[in-house]
Backbone as JSON Lines, residues from 0, in Angstrom:
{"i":0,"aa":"X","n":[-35.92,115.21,54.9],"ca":[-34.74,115.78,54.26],"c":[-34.78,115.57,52.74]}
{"i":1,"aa":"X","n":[-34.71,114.29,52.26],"ca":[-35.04,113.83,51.19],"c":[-35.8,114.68,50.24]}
{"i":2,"aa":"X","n":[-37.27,115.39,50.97],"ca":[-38.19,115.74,50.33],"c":[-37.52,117.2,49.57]}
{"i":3,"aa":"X","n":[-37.04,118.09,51.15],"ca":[-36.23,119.24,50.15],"c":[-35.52,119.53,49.71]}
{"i":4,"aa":"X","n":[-34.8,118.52,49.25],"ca":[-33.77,118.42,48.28],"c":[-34.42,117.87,47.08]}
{"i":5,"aa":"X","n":[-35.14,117.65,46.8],"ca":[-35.57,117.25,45.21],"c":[-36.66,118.69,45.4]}
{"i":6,"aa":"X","n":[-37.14,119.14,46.75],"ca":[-38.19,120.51,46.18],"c":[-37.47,121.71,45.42]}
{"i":7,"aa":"X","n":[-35.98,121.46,45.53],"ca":[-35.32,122.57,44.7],"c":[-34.9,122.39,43.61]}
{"i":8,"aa":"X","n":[-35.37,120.79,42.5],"ca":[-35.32,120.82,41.4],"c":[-36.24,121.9,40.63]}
{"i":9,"aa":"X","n":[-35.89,122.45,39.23],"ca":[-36.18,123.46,38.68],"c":[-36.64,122.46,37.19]}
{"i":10,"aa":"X","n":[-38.02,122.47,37.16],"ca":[-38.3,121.72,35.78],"c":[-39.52,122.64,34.76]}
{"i":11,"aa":"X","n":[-39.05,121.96,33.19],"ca":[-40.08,123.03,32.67],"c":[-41.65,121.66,32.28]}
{"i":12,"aa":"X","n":[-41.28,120.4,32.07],"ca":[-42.19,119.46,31.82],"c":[-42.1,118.24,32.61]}
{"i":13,"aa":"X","n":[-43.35,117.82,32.93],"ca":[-43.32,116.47,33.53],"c":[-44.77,115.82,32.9]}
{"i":14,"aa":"X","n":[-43.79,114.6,32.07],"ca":[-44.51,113.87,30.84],"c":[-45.57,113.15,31.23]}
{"i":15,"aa":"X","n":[-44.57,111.84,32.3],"ca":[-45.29,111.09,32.84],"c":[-44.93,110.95,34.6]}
{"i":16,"aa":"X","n":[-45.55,110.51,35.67],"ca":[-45.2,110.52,36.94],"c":[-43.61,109.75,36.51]}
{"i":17,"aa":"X","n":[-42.98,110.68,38.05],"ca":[-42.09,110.11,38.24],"c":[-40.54,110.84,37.25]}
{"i":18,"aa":"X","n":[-40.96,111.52,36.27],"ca":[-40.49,112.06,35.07],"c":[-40.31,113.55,34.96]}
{"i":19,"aa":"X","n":[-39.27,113.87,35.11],"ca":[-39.29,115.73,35.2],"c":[-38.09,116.1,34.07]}
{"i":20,"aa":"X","n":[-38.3,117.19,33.47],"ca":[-37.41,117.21,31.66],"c":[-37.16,118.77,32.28]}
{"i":21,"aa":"X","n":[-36.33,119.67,32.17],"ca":[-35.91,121.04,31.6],"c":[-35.21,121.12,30.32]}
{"i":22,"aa":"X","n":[-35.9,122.25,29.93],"ca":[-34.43,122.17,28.34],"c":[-34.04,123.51,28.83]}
{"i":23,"aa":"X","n":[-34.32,124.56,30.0],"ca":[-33.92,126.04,30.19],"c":[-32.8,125.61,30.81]}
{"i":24,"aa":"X","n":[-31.58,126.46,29.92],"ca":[-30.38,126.43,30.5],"c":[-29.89,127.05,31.5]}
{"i":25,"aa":"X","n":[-30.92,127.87,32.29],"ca":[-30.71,128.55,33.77],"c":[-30.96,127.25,34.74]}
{"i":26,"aa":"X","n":[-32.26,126.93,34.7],"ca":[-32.61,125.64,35.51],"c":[-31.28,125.01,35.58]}
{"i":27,"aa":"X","n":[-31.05,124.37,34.42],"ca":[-29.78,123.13,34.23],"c":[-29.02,123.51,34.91]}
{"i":28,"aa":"X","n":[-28.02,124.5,34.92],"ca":[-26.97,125.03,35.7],"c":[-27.58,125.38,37.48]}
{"i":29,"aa":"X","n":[-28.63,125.75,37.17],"ca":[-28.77,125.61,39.44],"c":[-29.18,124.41,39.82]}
{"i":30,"aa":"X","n":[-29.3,123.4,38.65],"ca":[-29.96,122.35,39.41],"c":[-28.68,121.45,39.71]}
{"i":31,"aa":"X","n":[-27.71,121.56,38.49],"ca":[-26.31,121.16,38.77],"c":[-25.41,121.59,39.64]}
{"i":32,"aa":"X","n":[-25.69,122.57,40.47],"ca":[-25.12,123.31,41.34],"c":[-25.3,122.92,42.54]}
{"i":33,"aa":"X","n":[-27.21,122.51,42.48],"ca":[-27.83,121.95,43.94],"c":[-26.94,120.71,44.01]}
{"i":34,"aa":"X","n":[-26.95,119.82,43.07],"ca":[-26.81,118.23,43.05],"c":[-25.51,117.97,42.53]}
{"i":35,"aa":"X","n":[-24.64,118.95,42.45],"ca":[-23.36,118.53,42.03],"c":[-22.23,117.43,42.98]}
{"i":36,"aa":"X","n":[-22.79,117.58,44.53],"ca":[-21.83,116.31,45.56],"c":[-22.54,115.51,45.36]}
{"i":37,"aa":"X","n":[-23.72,114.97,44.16],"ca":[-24.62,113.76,44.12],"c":[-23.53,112.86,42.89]}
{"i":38,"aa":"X","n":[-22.86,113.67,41.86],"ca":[-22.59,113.19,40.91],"c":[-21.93,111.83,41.05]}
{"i":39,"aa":"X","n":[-22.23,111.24,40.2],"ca":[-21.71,109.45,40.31],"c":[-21.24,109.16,39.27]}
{"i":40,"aa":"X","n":[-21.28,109.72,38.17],"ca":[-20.39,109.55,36.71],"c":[-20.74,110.42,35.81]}
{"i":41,"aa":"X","n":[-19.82,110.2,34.72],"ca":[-19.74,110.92,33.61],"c":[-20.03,109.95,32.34]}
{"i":42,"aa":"X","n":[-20.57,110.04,31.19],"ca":[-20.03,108.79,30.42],"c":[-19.78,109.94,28.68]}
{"i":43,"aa":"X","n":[-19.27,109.41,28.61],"ca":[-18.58,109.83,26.99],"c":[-18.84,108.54,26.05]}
{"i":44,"aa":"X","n":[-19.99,109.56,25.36],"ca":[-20.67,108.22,24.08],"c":[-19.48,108.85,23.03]}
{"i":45,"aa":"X","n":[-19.3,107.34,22.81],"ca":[-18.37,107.36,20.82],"c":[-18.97,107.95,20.24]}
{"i":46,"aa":"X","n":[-18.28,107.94,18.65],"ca":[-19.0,108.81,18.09],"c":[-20.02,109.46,17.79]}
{"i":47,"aa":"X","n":[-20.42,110.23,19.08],"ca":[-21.48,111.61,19.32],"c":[-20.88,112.49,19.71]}
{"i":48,"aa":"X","n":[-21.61,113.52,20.01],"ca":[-21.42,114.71,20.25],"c":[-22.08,114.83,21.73]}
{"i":49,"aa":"X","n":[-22.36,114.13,22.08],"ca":[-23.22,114.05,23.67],"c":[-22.41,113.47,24.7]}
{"i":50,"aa":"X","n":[-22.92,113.82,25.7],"ca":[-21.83,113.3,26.72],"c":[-23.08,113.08,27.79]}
{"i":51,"aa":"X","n":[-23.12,112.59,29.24],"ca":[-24.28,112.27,30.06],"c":[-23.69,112.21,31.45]}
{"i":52,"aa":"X","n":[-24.14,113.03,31.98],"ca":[-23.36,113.55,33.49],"c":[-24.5,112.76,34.05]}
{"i":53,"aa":"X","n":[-24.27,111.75,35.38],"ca":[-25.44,111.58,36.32],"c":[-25.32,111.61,37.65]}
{"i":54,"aa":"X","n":[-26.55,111.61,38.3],"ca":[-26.37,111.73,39.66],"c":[-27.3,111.29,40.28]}
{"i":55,"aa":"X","n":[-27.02,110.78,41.72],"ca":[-28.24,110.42,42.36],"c":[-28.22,110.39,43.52]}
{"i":56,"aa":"X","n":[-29.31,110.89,44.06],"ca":[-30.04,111.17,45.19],"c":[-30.89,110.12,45.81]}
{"i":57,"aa":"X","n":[-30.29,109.14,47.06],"ca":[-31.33,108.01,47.23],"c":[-31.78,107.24,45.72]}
{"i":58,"aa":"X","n":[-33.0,107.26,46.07],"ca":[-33.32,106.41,45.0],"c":[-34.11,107.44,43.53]}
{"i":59,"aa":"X","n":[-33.46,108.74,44.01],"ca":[-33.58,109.2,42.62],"c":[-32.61,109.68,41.42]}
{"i":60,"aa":"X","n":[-32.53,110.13,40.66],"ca":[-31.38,110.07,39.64],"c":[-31.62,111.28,38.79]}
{"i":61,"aa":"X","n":[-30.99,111.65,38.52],"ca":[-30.68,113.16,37.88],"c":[-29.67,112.76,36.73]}
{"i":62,"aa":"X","n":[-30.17,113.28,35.05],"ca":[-29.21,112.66,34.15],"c":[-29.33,114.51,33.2]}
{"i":63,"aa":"X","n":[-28.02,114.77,33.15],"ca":[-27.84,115.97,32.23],"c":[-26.96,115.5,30.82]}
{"i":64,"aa":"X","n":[-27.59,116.0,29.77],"ca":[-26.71,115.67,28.91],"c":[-26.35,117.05,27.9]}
{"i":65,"aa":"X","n":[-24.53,117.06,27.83],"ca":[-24.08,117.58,27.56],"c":[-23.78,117.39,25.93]}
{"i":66,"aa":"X","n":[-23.8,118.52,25.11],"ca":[-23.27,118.86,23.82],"c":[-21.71,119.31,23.96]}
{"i":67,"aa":"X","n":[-20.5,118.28,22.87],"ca":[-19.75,118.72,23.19],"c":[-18.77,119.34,24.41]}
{"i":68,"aa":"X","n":[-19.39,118.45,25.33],"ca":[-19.0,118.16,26.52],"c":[-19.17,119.95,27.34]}
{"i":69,"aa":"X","n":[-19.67,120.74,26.82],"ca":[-19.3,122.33,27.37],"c":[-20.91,122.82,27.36]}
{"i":70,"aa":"X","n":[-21.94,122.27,26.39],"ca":[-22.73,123.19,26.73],"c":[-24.29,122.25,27.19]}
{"i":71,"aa":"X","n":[-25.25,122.66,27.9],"ca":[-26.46,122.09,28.19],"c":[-27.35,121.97,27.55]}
{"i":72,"aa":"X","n":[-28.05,120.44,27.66],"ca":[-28.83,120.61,26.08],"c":[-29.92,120.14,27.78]}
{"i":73,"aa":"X","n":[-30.05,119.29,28.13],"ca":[-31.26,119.07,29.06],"c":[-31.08,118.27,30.07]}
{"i":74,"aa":"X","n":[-32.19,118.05,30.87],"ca":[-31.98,117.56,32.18],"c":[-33.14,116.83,32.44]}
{"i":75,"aa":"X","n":[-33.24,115.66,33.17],"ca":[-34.38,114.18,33.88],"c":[-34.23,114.14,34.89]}
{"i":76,"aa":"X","n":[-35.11,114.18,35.45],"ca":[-34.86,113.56,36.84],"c":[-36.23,112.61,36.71]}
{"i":77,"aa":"X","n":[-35.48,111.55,37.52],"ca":[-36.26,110.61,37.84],"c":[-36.82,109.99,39.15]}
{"i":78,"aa":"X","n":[-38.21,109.91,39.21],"ca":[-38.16,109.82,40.95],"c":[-38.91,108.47,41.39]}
{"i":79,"aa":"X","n":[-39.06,107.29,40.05],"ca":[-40.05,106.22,40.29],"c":[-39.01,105.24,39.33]}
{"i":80,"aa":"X","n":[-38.51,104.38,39.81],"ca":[-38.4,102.77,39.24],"c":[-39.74,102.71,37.83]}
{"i":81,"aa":"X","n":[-40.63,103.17,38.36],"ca":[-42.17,102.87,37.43],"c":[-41.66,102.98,35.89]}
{"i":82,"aa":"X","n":[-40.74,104.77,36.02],"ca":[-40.83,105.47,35.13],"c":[-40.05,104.67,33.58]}
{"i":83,"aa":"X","n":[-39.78,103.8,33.76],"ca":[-38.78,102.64,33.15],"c":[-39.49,102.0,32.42]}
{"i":84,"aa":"X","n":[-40.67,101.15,32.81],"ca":[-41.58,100.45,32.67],"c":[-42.87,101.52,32.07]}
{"i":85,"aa":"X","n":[-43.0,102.88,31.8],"ca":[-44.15,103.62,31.28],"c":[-43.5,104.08,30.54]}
{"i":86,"aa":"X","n":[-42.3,104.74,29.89],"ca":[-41.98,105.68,29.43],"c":[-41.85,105.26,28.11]}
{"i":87,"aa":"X","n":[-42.27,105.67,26.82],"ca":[-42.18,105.55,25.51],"c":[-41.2,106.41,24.88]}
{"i":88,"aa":"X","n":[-40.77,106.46,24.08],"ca":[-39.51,107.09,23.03],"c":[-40.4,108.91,22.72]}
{"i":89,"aa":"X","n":[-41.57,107.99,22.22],"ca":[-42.73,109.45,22.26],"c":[-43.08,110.65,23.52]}
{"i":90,"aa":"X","n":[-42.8,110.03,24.38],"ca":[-42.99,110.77,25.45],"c":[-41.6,112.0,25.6]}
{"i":91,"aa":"X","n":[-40.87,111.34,25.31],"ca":[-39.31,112.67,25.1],"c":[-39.46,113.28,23.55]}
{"i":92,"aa":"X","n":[-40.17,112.85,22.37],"ca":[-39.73,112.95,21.39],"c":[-41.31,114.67,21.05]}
{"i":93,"aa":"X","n":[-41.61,114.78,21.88],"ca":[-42.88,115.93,22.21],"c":[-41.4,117.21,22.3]}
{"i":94,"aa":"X","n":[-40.4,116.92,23.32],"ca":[-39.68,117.82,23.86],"c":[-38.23,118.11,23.2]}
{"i":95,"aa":"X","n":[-37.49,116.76,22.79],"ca":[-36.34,116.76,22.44],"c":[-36.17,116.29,20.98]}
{"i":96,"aa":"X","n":[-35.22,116.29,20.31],"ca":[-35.28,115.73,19.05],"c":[-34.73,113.99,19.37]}
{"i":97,"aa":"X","n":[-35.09,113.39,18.06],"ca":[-34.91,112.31,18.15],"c":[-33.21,112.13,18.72]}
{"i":98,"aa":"X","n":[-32.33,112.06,17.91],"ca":[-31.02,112.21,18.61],"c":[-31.12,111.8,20.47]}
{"i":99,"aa":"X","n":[-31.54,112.75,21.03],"ca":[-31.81,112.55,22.62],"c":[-32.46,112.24,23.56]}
{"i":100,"aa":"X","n":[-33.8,112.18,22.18],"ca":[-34.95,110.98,22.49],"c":[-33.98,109.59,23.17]}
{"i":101,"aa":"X","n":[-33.7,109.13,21.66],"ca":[-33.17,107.69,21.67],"c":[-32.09,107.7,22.82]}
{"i":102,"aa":"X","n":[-30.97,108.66,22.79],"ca":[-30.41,108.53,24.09],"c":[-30.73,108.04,25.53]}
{"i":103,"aa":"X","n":[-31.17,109.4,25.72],"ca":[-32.48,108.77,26.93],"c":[-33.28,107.38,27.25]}
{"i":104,"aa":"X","n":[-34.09,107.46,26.17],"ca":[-34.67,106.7,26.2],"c":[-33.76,105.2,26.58]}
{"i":105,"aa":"X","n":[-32.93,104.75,25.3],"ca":[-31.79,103.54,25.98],"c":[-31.43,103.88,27.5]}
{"i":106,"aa":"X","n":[-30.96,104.87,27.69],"ca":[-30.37,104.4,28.86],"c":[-31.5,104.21,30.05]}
{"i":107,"aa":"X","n":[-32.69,104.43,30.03],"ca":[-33.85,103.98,31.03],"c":[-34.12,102.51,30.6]}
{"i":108,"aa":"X","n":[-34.16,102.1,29.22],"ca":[-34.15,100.82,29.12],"c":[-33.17,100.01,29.55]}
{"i":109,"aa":"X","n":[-31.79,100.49,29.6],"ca":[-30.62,99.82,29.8],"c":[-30.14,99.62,30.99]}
């Protein structure tokens, strides 16, 4: 079961194992659609403009982060504990700007 429910994630890069990125705002919206009874929080960063919807599936996790709380800037899914322990700031900073690099990035460190 497990398996086809993450086979209907929609991704455009996968950096490192374990690691899946979209920045297409069609993806974002069906993948939020698939996984929307997964959602487990919302968080509203201070002064930014970002906001970070997450969700999770077993032991995987799905993190969208929102501009201005209304529009889609990108989407992670994560499917390895590993990915915590490999993942560099550089590895998002190929795809996203720094801004959501660093986002990201903290919250896998955090």
């Amino acid at each position: 079961m497990m398996y086809n429910i993450l086979n209907k994630y929609l991704f455009d890069f996968n950096p490192i194992d374990g690691l899946y990125i979209t920045l297409n705002k069609n993806n974002i919206e069906i993948n939020g659609l698939n996984y929307r009874k997964y959602t487990t929080g919302v968080a509203e960063l201070k002064n930014s403009k970002y906001s970070l919807v997450f969700y999770s599936v077993n032991s995987n996790s799905l993190i969208t982060v929102l501009e201005n709380g209304l529009y889609t800037h990108s989407q992670y899914l994560i499917t390895s504990n590993k990915v915590i322990d490999d993942i560099s700031i550089y590895d998002l900073l190929k795809y996203v700007d720094f801004e959501i690099a660093d986002l990201v990035f903290k919250y896998f460190k955090y």
